[in-house]
N, C-alpha and C positions, 0 to 999 in steps of 0.2 A: 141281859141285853141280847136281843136277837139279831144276828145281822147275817145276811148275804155271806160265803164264803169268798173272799177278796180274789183270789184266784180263778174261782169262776165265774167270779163276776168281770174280771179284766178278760180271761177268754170266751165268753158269750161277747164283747164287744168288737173282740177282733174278728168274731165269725159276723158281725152285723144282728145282733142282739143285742134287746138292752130289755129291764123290766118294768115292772107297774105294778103295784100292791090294784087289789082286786078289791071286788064289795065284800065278796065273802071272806075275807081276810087273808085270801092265798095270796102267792106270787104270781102274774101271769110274765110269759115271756113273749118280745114280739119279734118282728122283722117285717117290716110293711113291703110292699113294693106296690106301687112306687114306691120311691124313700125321696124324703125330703132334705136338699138340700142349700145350702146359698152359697153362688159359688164366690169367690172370694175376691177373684179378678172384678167381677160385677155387680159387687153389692151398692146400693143405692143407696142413697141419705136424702130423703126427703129437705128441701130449702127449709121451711120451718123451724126442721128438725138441729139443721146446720147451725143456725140463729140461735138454738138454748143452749148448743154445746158452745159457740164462741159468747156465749155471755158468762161464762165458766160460773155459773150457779151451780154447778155441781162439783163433788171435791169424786174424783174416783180411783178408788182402791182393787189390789188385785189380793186375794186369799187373808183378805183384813180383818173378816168375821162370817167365815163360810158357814161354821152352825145357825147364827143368824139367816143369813142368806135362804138356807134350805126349812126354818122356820116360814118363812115369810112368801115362800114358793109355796107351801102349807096350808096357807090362812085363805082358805075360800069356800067355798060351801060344799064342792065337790073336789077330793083330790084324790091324786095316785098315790102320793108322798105318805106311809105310816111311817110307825116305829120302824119296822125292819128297813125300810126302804132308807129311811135318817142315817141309822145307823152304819148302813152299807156304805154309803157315801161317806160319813163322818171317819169311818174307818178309811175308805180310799183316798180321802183329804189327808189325813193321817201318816199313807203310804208315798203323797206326791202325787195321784193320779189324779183326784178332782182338786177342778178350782173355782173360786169364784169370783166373779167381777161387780164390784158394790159401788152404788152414787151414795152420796153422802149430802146431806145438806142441813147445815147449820148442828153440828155433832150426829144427827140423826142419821137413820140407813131407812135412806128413800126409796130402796128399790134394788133390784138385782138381777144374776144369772149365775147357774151355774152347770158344771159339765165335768166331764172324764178328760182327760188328754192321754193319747199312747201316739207313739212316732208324731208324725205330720199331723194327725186326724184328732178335733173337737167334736166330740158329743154334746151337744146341746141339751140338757134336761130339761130345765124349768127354769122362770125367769119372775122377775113380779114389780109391783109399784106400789105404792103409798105416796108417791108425789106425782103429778103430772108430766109423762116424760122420760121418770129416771130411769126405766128398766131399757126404753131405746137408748138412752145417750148410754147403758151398761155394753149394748150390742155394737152399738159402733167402738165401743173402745175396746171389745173382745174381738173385733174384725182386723182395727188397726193393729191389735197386739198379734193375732195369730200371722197377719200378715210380715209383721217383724219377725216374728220367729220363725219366719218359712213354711207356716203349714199351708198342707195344700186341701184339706178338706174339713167342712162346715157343714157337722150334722144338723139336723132338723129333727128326726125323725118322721113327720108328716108337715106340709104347709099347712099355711092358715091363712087368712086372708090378711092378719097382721103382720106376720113375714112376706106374705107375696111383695108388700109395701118397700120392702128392702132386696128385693131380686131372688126369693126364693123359690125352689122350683122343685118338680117332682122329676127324676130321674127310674129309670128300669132297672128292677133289682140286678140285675146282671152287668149294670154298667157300673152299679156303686159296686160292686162287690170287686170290681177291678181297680176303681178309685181307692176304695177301702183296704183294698191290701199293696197299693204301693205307698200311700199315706203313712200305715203302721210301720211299715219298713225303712221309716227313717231316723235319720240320726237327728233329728233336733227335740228341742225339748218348751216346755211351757213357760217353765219359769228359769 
């Protein structure tokens, strides 16, 4: 089993790194700027959206079945997600650093997200569906939970036009890099 060494894969995070498995089978390392993020104070729930989670069709768990989860981020035609990449994270899950947030419906795992946590600050990895929906109502309940636990910041790494949908925004590497190390600096925790 190949995996990331856990230690520098938690300090590449705090520097504002994260990675991505390549075509050619290496690791690349990024750091965008802008960086994408949602900030928490202002994140958006589309009305629709409000309607599936109060019809509680979904059952949702937090680090219920994170090896699934990172499966299921996986399953597309094109992914970042290999082996080392699984492993890296299955080991940080492991440590207490990743988690993940899973919709459930009818025993099944309809969809999900998952991320790093250190102090205040979520990393947002990947997220995925097989139901219509589940992986937003995963987001809002990773928003309302960070918001419970005091964090103050909600990676992205880049937007997309399906985050934009929920208040996500591109910021100046210099502004997150200030966000990002009073985040890390705190005393709260995920779980």
């Amino acid at each position: 089993m190949s995996s990331i060494n856990p230690e520098f894969l938690l300090q590449a995070y705090r520097m504002g790194i994260f990675p991505m498995a390549m075509e050619e089978g290496e690791i690349g390392w990024f750091s965008p700027d802008p960086r994408g993020i949602i900030p928490l104070d202002s994140f958006h729930v589309p009305k629709s959206l409000k309607r599936v989670i109060s019809s509680g069709r979904f059952n949702v768990r937090i680090n219920g079945s994170f090896g699934d989860v990172i499966d299921g981020c996986a399953e597309r035609e094109e992914t970042w997600i290999d082996e080392t990449v699984r492993d890296s994270y299955l080991n940080l899950n492991g440590r207490g650093y990743a988690h993940s947030v899973e919709c459930w419906l009818d025993g099944e795992l309809a969809g999900g997200l998952y991320g790093v946590a250190i102090g205040g600050a979520f990393f947002g990895e990947s997220m995925f569906s097989r139901e219509r929906d589940a992986s937003k109502v995963a987001l809002v309940a990773l928003v309302e939970h960070l918001i419970k636990r005091k964090f103050i910041l909600l990676d992205t790494q880049w937007t997309t036009p399906h985050l934009k949908q929920f208040g996500a925004i591109d910021i100046a590497k210099s502004e997150y890099m200030k966000l990002l190390h009073e985040a890390i600096a705190m005393d709260v925790s995920f779980v």
